[in-house]
Backbone as CSV, one residue per row, in Angstrom:
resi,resn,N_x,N_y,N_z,CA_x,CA_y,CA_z,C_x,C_y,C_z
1,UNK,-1.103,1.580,13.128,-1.652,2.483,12.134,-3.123,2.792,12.416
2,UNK,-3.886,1.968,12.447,-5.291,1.739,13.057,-5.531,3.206,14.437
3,UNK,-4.597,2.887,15.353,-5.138,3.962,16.506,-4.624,5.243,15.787
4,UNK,-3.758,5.122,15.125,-2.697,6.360,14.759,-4.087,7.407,13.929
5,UNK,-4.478,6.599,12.706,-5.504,7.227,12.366,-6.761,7.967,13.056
6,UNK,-7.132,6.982,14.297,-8.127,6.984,14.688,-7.670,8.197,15.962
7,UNK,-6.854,8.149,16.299,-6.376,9.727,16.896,-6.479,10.946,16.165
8,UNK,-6.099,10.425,15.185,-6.248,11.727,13.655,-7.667,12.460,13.579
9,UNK,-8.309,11.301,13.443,-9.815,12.065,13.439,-10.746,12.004,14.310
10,UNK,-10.304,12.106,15.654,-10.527,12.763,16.391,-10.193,14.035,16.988
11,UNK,-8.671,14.731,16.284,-7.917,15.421,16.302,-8.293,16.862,15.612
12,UNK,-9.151,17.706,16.129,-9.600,19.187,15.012,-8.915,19.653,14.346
13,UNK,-7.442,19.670,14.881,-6.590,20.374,14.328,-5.855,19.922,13.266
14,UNK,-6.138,18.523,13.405,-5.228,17.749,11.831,-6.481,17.464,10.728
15,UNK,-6.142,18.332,9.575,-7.036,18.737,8.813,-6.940,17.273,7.440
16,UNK,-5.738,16.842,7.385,-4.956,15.769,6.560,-3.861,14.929,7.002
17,UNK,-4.309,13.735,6.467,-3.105,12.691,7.079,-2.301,12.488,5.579
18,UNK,-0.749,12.544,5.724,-0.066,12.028,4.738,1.124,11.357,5.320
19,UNK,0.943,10.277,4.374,1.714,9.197,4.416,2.105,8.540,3.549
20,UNK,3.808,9.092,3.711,5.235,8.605,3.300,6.250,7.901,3.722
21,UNK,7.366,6.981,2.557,8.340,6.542,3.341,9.536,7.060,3.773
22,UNK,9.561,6.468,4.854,11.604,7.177,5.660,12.410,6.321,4.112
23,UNK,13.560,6.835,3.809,14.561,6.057,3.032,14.765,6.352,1.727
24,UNK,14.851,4.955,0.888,14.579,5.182,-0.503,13.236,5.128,-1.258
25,UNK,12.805,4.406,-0.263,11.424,4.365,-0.875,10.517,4.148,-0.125
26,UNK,8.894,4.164,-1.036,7.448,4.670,-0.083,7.602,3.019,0.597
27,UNK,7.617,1.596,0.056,7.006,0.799,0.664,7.477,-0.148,-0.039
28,UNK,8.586,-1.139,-0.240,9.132,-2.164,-0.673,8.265,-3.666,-0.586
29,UNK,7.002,-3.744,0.211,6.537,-5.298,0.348,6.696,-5.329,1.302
30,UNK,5.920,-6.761,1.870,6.362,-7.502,2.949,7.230,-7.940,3.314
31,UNK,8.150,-7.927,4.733,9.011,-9.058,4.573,8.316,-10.637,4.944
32,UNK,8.588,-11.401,3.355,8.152,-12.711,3.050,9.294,-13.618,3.843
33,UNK,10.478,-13.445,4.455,11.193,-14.163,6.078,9.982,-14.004,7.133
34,UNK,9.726,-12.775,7.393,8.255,-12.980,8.531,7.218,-13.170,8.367
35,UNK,6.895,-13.570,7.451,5.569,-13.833,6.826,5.806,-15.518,6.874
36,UNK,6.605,-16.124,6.266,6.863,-17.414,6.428,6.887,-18.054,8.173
37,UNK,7.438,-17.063,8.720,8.079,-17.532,9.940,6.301,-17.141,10.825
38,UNK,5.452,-16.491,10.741,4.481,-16.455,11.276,3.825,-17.748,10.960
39,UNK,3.363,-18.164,9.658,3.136,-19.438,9.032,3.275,-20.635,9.831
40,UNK,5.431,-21.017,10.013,5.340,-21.819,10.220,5.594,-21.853,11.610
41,UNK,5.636,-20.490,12.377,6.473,-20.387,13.713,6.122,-21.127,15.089
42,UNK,5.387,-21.691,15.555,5.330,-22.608,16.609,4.717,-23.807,16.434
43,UNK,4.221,-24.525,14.921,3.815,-25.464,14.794,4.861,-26.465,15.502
44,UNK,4.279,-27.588,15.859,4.689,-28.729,16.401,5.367,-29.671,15.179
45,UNK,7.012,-30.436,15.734,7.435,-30.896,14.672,6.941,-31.548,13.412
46,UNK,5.304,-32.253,13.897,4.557,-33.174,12.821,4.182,-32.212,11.933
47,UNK,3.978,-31.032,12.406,3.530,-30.251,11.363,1.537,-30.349,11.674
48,UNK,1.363,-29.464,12.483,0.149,-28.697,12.291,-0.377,-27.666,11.841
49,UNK,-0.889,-28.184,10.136,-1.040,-27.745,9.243,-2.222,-26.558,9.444
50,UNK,-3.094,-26.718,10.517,-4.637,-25.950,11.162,-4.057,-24.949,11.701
51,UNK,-3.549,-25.109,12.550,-2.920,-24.100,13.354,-2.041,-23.124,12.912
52,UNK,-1.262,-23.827,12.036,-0.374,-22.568,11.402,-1.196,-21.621,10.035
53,UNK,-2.214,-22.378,9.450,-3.137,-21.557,8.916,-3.767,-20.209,9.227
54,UNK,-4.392,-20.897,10.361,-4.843,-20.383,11.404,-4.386,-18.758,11.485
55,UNK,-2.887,-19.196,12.354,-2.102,-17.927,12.614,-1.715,-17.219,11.600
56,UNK,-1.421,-17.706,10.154,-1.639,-17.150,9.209,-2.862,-16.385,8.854
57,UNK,-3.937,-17.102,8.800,-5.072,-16.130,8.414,-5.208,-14.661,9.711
58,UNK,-4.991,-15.111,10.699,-5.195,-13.783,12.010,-4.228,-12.730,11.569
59,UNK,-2.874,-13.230,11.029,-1.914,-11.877,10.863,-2.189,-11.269,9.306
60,UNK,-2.866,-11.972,8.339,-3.540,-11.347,7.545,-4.440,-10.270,7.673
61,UNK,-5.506,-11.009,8.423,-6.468,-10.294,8.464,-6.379,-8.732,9.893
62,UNK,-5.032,-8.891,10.118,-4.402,-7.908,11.021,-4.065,-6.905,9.839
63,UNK,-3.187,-7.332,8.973,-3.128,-6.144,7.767,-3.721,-6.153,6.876
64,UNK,-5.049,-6.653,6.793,-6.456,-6.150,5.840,-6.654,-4.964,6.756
65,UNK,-6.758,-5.304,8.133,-7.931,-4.055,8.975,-6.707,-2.706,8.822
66,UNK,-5.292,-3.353,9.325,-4.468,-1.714,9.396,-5.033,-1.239,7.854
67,UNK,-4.735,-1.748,7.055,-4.743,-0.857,5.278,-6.261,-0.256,5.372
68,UNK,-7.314,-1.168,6.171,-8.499,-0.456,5.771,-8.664,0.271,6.919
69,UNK,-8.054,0.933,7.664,-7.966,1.515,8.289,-7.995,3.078,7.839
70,UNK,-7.153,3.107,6.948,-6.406,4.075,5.861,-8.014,4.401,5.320
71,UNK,-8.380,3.748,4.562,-9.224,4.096,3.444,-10.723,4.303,4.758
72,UNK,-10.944,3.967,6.034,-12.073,4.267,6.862,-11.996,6.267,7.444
73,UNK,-10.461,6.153,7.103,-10.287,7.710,8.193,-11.031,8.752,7.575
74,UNK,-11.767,9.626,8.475,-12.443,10.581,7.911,-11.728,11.246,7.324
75,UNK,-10.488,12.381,7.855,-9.807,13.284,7.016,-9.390,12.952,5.830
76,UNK,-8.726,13.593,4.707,-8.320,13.297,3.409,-7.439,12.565,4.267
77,UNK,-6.910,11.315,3.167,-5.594,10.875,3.195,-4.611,10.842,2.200
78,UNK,-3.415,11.221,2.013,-2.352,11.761,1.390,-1.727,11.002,1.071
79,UNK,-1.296,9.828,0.069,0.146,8.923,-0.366,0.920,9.501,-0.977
80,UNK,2.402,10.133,-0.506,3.607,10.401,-1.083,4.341,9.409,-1.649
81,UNK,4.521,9.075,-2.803,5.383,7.636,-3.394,6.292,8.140,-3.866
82,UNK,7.475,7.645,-3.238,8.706,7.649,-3.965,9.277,6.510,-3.985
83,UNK,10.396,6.075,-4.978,10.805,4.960,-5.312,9.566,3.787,-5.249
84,UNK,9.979,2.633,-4.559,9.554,1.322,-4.817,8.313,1.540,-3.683
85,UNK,7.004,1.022,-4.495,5.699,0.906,-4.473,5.500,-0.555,-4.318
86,UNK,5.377,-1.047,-4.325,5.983,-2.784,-4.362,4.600,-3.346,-3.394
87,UNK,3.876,-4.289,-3.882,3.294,-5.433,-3.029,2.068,-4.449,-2.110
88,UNK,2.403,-4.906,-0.373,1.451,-4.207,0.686,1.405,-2.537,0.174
89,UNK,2.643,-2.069,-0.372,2.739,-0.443,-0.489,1.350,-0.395,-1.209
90,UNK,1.382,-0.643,-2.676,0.071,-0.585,-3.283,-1.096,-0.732,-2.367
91,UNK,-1.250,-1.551,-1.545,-2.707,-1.893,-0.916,-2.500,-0.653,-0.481
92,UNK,-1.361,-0.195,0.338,-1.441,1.314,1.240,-1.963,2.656,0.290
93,UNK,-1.042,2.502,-0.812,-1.666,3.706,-1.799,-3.070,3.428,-2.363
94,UNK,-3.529,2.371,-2.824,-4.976,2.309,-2.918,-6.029,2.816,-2.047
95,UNK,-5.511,2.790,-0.958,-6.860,3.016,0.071,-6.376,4.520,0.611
96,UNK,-5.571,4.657,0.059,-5.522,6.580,0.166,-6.469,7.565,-0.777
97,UNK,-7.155,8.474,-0.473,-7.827,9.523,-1.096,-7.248,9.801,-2.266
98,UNK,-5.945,10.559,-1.923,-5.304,11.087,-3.129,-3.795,10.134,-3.408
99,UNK,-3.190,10.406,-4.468,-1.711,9.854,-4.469,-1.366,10.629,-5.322
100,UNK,0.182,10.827,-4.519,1.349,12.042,-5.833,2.215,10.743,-5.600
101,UNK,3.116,11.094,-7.053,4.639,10.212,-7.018,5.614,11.108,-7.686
102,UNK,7.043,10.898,-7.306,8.345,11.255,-7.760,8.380,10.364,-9.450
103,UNK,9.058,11.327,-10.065,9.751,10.308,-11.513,9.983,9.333,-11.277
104,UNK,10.464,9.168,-10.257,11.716,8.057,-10.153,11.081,6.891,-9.258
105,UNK,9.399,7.057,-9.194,9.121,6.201,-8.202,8.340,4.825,-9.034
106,UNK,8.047,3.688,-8.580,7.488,2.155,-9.849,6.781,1.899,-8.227
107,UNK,5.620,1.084,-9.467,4.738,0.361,-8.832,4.625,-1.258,-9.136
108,UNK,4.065,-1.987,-8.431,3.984,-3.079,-9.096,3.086,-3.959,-7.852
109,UNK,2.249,-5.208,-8.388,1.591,-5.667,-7.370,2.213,-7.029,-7.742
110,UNK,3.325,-7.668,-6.720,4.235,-7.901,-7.101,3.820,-9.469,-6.543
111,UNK,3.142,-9.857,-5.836,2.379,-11.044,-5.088,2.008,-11.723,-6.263
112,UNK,1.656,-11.878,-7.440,1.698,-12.823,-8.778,3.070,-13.751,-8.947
113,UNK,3.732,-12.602,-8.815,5.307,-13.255,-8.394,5.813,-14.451,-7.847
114,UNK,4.990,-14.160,-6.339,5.204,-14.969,-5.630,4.178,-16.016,-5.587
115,UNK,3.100,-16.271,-6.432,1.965,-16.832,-6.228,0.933,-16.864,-4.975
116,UNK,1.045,-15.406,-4.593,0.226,-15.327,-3.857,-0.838,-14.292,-4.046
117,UNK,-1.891,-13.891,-3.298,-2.549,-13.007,-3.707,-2.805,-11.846,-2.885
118,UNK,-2.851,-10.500,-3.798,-2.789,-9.139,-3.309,-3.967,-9.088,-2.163
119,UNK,-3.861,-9.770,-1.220,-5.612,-9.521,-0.083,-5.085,-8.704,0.883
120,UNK,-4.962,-7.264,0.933,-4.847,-6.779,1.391,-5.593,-5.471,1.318
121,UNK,-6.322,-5.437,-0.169,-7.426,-4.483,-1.186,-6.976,-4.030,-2.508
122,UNK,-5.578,-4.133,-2.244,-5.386,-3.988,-4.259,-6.419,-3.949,-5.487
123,UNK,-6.964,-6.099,-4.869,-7.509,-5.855,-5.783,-9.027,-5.347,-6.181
124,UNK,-9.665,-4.823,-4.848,-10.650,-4.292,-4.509,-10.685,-2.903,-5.303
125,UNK,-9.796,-2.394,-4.939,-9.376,-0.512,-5.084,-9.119,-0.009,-5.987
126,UNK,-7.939,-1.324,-6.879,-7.100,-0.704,-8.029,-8.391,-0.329,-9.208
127,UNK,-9.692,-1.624,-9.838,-10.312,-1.399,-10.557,-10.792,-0.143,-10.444
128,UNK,-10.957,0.577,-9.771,-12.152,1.547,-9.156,-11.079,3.000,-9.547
129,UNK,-9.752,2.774,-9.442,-8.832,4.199,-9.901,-8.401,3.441,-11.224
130,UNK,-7.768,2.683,-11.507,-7.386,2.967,-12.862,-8.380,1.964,-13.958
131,UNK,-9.665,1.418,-14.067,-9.740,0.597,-14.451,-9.938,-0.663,-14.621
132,UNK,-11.368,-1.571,-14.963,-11.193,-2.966,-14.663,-9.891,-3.705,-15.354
133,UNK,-9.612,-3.208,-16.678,-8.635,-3.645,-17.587,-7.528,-3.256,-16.910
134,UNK,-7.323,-2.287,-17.101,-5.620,-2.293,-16.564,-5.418,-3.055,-14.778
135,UNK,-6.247,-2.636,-14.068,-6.054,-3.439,-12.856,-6.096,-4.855,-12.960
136,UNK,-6.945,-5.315,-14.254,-6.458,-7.165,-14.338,-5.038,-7.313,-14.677
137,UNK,-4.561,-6.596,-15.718,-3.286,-6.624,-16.295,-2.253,-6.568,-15.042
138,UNK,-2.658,-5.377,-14.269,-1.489,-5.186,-13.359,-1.232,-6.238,-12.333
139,UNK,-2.425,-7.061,-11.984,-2.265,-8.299,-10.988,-2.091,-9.604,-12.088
140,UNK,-2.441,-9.311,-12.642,-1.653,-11.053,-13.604,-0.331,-10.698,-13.892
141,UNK,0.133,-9.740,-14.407,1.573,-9.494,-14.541,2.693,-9.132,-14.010
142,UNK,2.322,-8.201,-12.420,3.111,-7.456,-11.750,4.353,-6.956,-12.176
143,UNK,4.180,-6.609,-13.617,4.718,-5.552,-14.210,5.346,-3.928,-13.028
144,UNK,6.305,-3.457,-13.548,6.230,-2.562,-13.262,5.830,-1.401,-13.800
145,UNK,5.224,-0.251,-12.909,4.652,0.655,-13.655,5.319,2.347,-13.360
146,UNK,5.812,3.060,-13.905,6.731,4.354,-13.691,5.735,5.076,-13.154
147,UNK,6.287,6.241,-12.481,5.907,7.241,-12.130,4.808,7.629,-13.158
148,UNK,5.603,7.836,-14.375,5.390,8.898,-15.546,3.715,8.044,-16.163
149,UNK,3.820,6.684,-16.049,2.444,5.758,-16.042,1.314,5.598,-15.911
150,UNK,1.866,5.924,-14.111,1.184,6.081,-13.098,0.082,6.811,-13.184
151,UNK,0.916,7.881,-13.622,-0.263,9.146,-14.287,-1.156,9.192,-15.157
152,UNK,-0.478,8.547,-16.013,-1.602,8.073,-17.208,-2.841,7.156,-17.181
153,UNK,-2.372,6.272,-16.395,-3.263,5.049,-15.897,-4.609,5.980,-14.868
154,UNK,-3.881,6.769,-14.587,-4.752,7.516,-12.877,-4.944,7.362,-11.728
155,UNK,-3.737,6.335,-11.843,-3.532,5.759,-10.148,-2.527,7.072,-9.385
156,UNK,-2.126,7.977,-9.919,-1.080,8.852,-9.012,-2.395,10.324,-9.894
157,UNK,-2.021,11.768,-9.044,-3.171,12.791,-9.813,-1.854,13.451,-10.379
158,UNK,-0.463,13.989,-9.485,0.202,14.015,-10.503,2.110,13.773,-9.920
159,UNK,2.963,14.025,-10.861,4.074,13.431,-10.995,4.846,14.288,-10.579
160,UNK,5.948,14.578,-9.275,7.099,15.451,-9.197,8.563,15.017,-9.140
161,UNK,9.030,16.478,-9.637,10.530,15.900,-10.048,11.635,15.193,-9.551
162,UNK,11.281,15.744,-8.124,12.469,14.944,-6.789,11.643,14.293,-5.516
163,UNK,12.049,13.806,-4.755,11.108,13.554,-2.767,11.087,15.002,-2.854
164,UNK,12.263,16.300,-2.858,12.206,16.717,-2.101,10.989,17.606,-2.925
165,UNK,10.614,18.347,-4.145,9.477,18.483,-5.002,8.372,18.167,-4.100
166,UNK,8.594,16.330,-4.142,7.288,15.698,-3.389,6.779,15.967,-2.350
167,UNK,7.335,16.394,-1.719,7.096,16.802,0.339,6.672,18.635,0.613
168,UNK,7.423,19.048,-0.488,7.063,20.668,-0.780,5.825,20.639,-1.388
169,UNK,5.692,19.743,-2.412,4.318,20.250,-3.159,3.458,19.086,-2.090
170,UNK,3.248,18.500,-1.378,2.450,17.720,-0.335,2.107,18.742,0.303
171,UNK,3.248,19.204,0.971,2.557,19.912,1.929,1.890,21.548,1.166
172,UNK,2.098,21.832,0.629,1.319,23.113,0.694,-0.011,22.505,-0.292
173,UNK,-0.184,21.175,-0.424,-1.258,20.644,-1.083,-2.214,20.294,0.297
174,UNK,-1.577,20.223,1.147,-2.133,19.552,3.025,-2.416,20.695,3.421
175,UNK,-1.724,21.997,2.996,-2.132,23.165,3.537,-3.616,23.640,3.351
């Protein structure tokens, strides 16, 4: 993501970057199987507790830099959300310029859940668009939050009816 951007703006001709998901949805989370398995993946049977930290903190701080990557690029940047917003997605839509969402699309910073914490900028970003209050609420609770919410809160600017709405009104918004 990092070079991808960084091709972008160097690029005259790409005036806006937007970024959406292939499928059902913008961004479901991490998978927490590879996230574990980075953790514990070549420690030695005794268990070296340093080392697997370690490699933990490096692949973290691998997706702090991609997400802030997002929020460094000169051109506007564009978040299309549809469906599930979930976990890393949020860090991704936070550090975007603008954000549209579908009806049908929820958010949630869903790492409370798991007892872990949103460091990826959530919780850097979220205060700053919707709020010190509601951004505490949304990381102590990882509630979900609707489309229709979204809007209200001011984390999305505004709400369309279908993806396919979403990608029509994107782009002649990129235009």
């Amino acid at each position: 993501l990092p070079l991808a951007l960084s091709s972008l703006d160097r690029n005259p001709d790409a005036l806006v970057v937007v970024l959406s998901g292939s499928g059902h949805h913008f961004c479901s989370g991490i998978d927490l199987a590879a996230l574990d398995s980075i953790a514990s993946g070549s420690s030695p049977p005794s268990g070296d507790r340093g080392r697997a930290g370690e490699r933990l903190r490096r692949h973290i701080k691998y997706l702090q830099d991609a997400v802030t990557a997002i929020e460094r690029c000169r051109k506007p940047v564009i978040a299309a959300v549809h469906g599930a917003c979930v976990g890393g997605g949020v860090d991704i839509a936070t550090a975007c310029d603008v954000r549209y969402c579908t009806e049908d699309a929820f958010f949630s910073v869903k790492e409370v859940d798991l007892a872990i914490t949103a460091d990826l900028g959530t919780l850097q970003r979220l205060p700053s668009i919707v709020g010190y209050g509601n951004a505490t609420e949304l990381a102590l609770t990882g509630r979900r939050v609707s489309g229709s919410e979204a809007k209200e809160l001011g984390l999305v600017s505004r709400v369309f009816g279908s993806k396919r709405e979403l990608d029509d009104g994107v782009r002649v918004i990129a235009e």
